[in-house]
Backbone as JSON Lines, residues from 0, in Angstrom:
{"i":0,"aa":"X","n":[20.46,18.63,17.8],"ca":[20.36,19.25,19.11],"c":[19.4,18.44,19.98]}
{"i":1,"aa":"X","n":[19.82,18.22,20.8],"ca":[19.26,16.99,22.17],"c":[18.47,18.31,22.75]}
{"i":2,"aa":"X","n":[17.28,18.3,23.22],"ca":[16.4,18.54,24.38],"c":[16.63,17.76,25.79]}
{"i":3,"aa":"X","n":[16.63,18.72,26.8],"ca":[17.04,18.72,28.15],"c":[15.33,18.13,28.43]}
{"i":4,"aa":"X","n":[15.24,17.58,29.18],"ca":[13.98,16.91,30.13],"c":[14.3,16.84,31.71]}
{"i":5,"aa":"X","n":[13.41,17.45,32.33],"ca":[12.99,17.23,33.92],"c":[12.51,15.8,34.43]}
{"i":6,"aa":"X","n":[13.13,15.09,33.16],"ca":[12.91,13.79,33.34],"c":[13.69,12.49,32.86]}
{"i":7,"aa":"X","n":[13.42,11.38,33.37],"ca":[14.38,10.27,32.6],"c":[13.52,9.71,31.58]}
{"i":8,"aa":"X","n":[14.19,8.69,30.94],"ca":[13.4,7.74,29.92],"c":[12.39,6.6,30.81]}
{"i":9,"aa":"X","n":[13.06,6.39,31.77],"ca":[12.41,5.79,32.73],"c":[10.9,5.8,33.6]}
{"i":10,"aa":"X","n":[10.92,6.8,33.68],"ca":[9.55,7.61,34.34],"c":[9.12,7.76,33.46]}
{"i":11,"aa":"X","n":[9.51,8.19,31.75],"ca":[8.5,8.55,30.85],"c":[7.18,7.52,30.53]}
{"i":12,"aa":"X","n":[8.34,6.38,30.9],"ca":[7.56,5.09,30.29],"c":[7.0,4.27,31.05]}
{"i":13,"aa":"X","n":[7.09,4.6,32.71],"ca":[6.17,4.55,33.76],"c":[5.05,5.29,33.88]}
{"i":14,"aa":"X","n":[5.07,6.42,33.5],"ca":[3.96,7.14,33.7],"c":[3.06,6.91,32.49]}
{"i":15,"aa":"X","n":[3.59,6.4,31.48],"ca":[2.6,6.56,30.23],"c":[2.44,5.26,30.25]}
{"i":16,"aa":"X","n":[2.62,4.41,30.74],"ca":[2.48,2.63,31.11],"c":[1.17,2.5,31.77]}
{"i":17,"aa":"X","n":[0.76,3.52,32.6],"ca":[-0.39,3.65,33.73],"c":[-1.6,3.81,32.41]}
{"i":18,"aa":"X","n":[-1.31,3.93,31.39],"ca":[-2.4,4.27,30.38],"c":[-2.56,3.39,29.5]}
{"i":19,"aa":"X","n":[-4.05,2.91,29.37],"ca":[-4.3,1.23,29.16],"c":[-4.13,1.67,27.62]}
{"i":20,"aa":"X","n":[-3.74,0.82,26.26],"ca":[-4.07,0.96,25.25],"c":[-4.71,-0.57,24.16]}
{"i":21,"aa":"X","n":[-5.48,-0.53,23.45],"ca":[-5.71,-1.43,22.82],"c":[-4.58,-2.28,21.82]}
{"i":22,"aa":"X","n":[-4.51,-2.87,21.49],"ca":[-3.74,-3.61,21.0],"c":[-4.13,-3.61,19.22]}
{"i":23,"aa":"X","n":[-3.58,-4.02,18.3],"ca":[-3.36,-3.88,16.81],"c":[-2.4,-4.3,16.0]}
{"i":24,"aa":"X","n":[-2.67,-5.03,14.56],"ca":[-1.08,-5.24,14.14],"c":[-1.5,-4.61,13.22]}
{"i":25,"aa":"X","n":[-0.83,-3.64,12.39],"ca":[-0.94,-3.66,11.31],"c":[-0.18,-4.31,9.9]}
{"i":26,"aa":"X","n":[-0.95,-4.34,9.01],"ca":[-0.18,-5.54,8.11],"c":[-1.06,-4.8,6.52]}
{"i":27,"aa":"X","n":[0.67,-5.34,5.38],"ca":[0.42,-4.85,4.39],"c":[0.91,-5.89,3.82]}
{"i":28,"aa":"X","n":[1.35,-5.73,1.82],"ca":[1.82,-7.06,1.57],"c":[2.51,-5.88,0.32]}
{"i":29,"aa":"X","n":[3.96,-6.1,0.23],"ca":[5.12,-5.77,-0.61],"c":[5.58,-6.87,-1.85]}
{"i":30,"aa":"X","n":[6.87,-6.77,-2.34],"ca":[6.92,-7.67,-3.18],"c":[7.46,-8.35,-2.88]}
{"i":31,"aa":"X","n":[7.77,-8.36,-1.44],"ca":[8.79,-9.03,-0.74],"c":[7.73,-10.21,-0.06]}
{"i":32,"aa":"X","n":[6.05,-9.87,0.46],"ca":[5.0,-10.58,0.51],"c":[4.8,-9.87,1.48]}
{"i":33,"aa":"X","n":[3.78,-10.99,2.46],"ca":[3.12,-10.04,3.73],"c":[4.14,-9.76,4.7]}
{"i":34,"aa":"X","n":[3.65,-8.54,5.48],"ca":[4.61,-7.93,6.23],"c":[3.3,-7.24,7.68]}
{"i":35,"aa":"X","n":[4.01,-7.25,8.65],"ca":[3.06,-6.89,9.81],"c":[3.77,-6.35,10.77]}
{"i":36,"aa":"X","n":[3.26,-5.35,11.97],"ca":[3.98,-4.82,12.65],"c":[3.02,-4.6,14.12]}
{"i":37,"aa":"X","n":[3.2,-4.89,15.25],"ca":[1.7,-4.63,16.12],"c":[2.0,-3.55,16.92]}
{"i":38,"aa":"X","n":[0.51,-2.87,16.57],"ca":[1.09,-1.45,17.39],"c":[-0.57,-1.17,18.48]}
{"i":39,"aa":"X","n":[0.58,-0.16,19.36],"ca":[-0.33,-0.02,20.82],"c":[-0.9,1.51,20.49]}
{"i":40,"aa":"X","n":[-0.4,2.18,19.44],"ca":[-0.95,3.67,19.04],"c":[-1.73,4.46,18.39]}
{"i":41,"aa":"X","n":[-2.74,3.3,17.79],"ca":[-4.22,3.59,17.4],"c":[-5.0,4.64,17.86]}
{"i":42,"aa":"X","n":[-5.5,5.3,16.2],"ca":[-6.9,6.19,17.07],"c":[-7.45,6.17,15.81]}
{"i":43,"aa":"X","n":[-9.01,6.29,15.79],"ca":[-9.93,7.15,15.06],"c":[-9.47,8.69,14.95]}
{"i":44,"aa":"X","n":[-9.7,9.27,14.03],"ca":[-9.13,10.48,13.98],"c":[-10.41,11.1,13.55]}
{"i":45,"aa":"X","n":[-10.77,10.78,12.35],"ca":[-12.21,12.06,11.38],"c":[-12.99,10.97,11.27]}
{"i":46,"aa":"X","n":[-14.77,11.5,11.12],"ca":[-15.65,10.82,10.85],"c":[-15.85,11.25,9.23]}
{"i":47,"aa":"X","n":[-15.55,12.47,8.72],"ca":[-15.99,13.0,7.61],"c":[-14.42,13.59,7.3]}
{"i":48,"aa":"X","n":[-13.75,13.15,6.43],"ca":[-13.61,11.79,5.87],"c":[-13.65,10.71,6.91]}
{"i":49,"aa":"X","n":[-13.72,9.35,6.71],"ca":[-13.26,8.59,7.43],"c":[-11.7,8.08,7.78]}
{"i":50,"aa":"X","n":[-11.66,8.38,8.66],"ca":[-9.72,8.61,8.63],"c":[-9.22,8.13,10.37]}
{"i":51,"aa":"X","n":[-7.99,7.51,10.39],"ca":[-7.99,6.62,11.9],"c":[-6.21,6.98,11.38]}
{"i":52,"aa":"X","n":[-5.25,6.72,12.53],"ca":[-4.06,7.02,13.11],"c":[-3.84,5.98,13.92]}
{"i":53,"aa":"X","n":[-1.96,5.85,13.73],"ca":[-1.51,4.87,13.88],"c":[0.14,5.4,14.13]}
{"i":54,"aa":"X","n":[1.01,5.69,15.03],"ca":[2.21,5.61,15.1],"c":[3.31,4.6,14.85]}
{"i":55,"aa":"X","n":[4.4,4.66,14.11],"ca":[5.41,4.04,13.67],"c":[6.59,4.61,14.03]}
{"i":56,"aa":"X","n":[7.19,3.67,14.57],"ca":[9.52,4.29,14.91],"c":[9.72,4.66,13.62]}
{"i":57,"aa":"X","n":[10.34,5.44,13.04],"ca":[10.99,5.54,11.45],"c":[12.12,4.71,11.73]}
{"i":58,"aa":"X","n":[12.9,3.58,12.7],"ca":[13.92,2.76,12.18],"c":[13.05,1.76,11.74]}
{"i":59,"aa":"X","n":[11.36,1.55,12.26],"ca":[11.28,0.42,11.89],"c":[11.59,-0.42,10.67]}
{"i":60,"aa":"X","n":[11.84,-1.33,10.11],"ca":[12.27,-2.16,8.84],"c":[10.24,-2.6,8.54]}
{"i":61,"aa":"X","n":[9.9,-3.01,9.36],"ca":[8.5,-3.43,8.74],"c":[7.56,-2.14,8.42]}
{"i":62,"aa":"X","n":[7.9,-0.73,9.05],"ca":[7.05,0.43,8.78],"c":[7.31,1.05,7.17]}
{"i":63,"aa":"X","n":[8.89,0.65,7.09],"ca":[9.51,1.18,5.94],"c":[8.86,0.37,4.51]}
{"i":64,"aa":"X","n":[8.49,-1.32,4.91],"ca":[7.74,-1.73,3.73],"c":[6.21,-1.52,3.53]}
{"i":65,"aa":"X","n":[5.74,-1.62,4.65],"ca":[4.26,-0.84,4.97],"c":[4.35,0.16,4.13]}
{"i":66,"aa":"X","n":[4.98,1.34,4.51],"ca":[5.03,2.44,4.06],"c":[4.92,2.69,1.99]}
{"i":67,"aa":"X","n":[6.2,1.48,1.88],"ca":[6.03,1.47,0.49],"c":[4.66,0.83,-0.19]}
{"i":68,"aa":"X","n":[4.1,0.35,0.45],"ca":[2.61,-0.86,0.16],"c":[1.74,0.32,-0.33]}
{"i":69,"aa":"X","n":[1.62,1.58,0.19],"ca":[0.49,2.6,0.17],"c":[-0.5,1.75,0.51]}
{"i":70,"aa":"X","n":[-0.83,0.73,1.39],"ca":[-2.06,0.28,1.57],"c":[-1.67,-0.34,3.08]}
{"i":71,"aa":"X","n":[-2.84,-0.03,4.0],"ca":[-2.66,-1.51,5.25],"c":[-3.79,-1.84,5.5]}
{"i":72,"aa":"X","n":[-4.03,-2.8,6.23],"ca":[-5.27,-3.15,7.4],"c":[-4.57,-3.54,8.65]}
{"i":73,"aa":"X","n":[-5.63,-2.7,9.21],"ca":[-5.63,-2.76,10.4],"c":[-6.45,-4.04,11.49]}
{"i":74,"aa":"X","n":[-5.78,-4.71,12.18],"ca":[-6.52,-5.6,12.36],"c":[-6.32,-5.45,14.08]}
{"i":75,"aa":"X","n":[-8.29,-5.39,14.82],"ca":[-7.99,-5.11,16.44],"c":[-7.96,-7.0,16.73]}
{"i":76,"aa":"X","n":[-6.93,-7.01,17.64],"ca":[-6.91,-8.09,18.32],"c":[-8.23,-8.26,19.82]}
{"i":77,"aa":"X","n":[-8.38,-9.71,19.57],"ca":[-9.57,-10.13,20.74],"c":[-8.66,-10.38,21.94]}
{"i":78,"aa":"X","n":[-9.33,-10.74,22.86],"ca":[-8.23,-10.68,24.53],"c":[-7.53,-11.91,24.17]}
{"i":79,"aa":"X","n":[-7.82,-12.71,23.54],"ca":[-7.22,-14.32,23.53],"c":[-5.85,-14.04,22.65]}
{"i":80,"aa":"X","n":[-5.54,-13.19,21.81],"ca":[-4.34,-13.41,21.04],"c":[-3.47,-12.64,21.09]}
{"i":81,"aa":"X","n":[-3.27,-12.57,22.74],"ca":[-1.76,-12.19,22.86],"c":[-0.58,-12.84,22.4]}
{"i":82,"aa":"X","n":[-0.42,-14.3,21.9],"ca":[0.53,-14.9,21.42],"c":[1.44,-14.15,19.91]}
{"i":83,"aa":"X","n":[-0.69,-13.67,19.07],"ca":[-0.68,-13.5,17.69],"c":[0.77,-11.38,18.03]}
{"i":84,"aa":"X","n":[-0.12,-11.16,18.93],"ca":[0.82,-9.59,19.77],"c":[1.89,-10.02,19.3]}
{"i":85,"aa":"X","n":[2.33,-10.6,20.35],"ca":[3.97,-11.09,20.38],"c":[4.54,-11.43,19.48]}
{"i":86,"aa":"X","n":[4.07,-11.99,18.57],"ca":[4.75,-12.61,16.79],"c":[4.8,-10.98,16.66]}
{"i":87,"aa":"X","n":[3.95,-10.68,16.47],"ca":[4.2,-9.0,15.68],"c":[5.41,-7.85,16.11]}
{"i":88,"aa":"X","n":[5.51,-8.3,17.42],"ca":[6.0,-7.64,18.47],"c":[7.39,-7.73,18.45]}
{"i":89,"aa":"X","n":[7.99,-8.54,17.81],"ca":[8.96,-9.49,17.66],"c":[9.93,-9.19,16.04]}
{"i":90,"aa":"X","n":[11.37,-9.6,15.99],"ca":[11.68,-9.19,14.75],"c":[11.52,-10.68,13.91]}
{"i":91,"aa":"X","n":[11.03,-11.8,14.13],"ca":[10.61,-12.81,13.54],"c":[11.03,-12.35,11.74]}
{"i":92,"aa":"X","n":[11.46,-13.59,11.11],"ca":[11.81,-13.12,9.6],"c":[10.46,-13.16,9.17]}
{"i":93,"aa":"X","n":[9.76,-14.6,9.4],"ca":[8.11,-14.97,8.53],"c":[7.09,-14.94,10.11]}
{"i":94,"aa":"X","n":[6.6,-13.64,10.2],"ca":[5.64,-13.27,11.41],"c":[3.93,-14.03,10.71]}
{"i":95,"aa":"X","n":[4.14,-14.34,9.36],"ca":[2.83,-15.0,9.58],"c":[3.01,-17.07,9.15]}
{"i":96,"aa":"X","n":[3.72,-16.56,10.1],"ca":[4.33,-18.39,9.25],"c":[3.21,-19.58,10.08]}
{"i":97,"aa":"X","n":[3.08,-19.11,11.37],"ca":[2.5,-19.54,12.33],"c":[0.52,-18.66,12.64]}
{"i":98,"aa":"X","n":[0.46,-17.5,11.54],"ca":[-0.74,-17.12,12.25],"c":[-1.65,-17.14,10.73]}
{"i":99,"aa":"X","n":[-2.93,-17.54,10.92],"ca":[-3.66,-17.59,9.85],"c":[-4.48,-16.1,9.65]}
{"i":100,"aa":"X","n":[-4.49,-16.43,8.4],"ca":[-4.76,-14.87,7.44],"c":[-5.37,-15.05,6.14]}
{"i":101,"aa":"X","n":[-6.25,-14.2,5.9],"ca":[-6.64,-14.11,4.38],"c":[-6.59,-12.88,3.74]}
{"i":102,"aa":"X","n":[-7.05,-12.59,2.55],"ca":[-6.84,-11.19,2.01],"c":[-7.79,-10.65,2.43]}
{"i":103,"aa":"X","n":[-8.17,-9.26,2.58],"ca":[-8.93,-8.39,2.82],"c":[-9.43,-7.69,1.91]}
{"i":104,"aa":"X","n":[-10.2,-6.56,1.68],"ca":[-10.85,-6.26,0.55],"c":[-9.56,-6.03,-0.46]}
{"i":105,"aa":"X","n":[-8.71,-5.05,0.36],"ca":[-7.88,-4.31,-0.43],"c":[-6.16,-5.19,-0.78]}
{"i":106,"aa":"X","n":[-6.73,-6.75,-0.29],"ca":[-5.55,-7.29,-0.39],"c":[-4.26,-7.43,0.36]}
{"i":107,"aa":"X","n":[-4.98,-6.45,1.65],"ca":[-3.68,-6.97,2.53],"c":[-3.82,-7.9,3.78]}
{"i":108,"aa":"X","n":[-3.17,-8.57,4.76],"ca":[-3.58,-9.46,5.73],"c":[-4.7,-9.38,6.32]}
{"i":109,"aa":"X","n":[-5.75,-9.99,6.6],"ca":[-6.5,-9.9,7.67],"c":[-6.09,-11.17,8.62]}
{"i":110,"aa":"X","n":[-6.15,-11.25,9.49],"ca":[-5.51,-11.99,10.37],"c":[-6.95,-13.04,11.22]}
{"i":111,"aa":"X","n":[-6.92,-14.2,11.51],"ca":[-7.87,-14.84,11.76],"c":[-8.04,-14.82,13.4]}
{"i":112,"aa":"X","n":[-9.41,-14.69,13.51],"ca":[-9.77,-14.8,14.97],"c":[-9.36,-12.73,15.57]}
{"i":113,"aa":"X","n":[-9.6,-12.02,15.11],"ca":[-9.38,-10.47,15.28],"c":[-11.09,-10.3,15.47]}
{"i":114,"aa":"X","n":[-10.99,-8.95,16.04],"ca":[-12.29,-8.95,16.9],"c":[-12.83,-7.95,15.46]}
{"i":115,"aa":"X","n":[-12.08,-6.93,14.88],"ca":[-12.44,-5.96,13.26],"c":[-11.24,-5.64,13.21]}
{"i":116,"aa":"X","n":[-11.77,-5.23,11.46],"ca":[-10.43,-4.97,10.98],"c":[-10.66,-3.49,10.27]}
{"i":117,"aa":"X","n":[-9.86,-2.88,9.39],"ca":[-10.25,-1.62,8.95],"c":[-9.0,-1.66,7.67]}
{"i":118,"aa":"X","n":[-9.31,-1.92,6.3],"ca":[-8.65,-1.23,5.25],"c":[-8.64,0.16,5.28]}
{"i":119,"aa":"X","n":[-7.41,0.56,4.85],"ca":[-7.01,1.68,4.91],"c":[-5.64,2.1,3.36]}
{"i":120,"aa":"X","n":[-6.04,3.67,2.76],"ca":[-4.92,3.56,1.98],"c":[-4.5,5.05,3.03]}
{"i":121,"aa":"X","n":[-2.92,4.76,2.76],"ca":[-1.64,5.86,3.62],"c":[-2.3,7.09,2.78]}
{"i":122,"aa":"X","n":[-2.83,8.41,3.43],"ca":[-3.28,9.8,3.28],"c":[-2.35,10.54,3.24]}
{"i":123,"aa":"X","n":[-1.52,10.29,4.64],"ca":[-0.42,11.3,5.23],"c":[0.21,10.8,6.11]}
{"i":124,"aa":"X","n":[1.47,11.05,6.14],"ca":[2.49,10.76,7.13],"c":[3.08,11.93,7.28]}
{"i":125,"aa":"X","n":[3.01,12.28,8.6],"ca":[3.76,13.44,9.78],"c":[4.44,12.92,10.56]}
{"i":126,"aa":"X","n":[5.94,13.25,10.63],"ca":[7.55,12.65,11.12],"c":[7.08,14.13,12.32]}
{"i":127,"aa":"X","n":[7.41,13.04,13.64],"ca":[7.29,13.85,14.58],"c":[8.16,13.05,15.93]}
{"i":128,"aa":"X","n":[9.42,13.78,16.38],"ca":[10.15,12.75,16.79],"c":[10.8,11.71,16.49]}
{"i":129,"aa":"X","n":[11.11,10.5,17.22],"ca":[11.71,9.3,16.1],"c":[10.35,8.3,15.94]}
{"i":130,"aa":"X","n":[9.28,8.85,15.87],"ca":[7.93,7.82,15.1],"c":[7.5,9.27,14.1]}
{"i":131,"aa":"X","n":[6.67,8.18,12.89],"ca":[5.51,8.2,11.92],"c":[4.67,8.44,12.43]}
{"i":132,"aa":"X","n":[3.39,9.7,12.24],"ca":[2.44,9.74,12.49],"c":[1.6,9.27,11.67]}
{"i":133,"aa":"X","n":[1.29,8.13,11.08],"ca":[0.38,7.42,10.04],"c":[-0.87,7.63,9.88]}
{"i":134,"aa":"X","n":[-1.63,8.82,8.97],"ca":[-2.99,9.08,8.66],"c":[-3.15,8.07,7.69]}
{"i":135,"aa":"X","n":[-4.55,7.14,8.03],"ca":[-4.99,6.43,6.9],"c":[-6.59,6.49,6.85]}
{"i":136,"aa":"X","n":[-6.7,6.6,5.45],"ca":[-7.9,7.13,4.98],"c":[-8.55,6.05,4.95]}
{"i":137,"aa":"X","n":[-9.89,5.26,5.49],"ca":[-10.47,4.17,5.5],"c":[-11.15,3.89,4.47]}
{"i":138,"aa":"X","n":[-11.0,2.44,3.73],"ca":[-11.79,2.24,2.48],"c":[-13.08,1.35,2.7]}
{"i":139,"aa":"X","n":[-12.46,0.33,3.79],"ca":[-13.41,-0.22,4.19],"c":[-13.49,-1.03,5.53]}
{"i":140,"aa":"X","n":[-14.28,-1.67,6.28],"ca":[-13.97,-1.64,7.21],"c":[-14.96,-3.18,8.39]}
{"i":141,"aa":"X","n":[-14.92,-3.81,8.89],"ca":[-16.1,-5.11,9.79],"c":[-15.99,-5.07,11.35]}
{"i":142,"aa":"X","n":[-16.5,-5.39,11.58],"ca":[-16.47,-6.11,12.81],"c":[-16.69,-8.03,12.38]}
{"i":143,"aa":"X","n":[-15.85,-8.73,13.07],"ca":[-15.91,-9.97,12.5],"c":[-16.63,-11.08,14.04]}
{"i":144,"aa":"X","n":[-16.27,-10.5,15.22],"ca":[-17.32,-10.96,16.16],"c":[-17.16,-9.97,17.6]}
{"i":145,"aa":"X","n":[-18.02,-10.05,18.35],"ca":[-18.16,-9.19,19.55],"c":[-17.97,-9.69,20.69]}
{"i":146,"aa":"X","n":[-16.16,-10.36,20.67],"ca":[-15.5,-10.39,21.62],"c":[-15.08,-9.4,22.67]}
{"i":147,"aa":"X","n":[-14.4,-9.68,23.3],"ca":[-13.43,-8.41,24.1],"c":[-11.99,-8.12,23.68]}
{"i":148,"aa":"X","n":[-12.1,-7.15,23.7],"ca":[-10.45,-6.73,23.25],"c":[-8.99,-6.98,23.86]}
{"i":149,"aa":"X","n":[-7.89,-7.26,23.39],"ca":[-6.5,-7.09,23.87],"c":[-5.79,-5.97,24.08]}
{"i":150,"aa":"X","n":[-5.79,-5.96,25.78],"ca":[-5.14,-4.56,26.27],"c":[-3.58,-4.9,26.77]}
{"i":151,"aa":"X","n":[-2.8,-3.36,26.49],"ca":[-1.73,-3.66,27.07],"c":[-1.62,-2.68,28.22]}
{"i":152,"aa":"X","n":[-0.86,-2.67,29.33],"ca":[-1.29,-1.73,30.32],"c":[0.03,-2.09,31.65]}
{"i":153,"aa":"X","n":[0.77,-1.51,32.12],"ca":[1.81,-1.3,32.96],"c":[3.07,-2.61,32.41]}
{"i":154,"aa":"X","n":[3.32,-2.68,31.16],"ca":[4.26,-3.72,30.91],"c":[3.57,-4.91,30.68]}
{"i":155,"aa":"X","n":[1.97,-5.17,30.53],"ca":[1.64,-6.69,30.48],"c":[0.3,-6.22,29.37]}
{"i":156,"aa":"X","n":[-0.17,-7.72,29.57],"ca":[-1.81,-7.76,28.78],"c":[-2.78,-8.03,29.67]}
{"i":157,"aa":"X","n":[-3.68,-7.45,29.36],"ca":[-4.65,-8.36,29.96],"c":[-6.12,-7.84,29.27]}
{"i":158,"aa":"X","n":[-7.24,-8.32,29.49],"ca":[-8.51,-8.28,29.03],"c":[-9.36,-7.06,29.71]}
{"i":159,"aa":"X","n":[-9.99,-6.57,29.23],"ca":[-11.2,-5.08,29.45],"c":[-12.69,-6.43,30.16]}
{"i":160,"aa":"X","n":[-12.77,-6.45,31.33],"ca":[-14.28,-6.71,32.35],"c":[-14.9,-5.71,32.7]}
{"i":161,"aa":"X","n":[-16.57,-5.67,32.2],"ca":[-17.47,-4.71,32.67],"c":[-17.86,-5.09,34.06]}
């Protein structure tokens, strides 16, 4: 059963475009190897536990191996690597063919030149609509330097100036 809206798809995604969000890929590693996906739907969620949120499409193909990993990191992008965005962003077969990475505590991508990152194992997933609501419980977590962040904001990128 379809829901009626006082609205189009169009305006939805104009009006929620006006709302700046940080940028993120997340990345796990299957048996298939590393796998990454970059997403604009990040949050901190609990301080006690430590616990942060993350939305996923359920068609995605890279959420579906994530998903099986029970493990990700989260890695925030600095203003400079919108390129690293776009690989993620993208259905690319090898998304890290071109971007450098090492393991992280828990063994999954950390991605080089990211402003922090945050291990995380999957808590809970809540199907709400056609996205994943991804609870992940934090294991561990850096800041790697105190750049500025990568924003996305009316269809583009650009950088956060005080």
């Amino acid at each position: 059963m379809s829901e009626s809206h006082a609205f189009d798809d169009a305006k939805f995604r104009q009006v929620l475009g006006h709302f700046p969000t940080g940028v993120t890929v997340v990345t796990a590693v299957d048996d298939d190897g590393p796998v990454g996906m970059a997403i604009g739907s990040f949050a901190s969620l609990s301080l006690e536990p430590p616990q942060v949120l993350f939305c996923a499409n359920v068609a995605s193909s890279s959420w579906a191996r994530i998903r099986g990993a029970g493990h990700f990191c989260v890695n925030v992008l600095a203003e400079d690597q919108e390129d690293v965005c776009r690989v993620f962003a993208s259905r690319a077969d090898d998304k890290f063919a071109e971007v450098g990475w090492k393991h992280s505590g828990n063994g999954m991508p950390r991605l080089e030149g990211i402003l922090a990152h945050l291990d995380c194992d999957i808590a809970d997933v809540v199907r709400s609509g056609d996205h994943d609501i991804v609870i992940g419980g934090v294991t561990a977590l850096d800041v790697a330097h105190e750049g500025g962040p990568l924003l996305f904001f009316r269809g583009g990128y650009g950088r956060f100036a005080l």
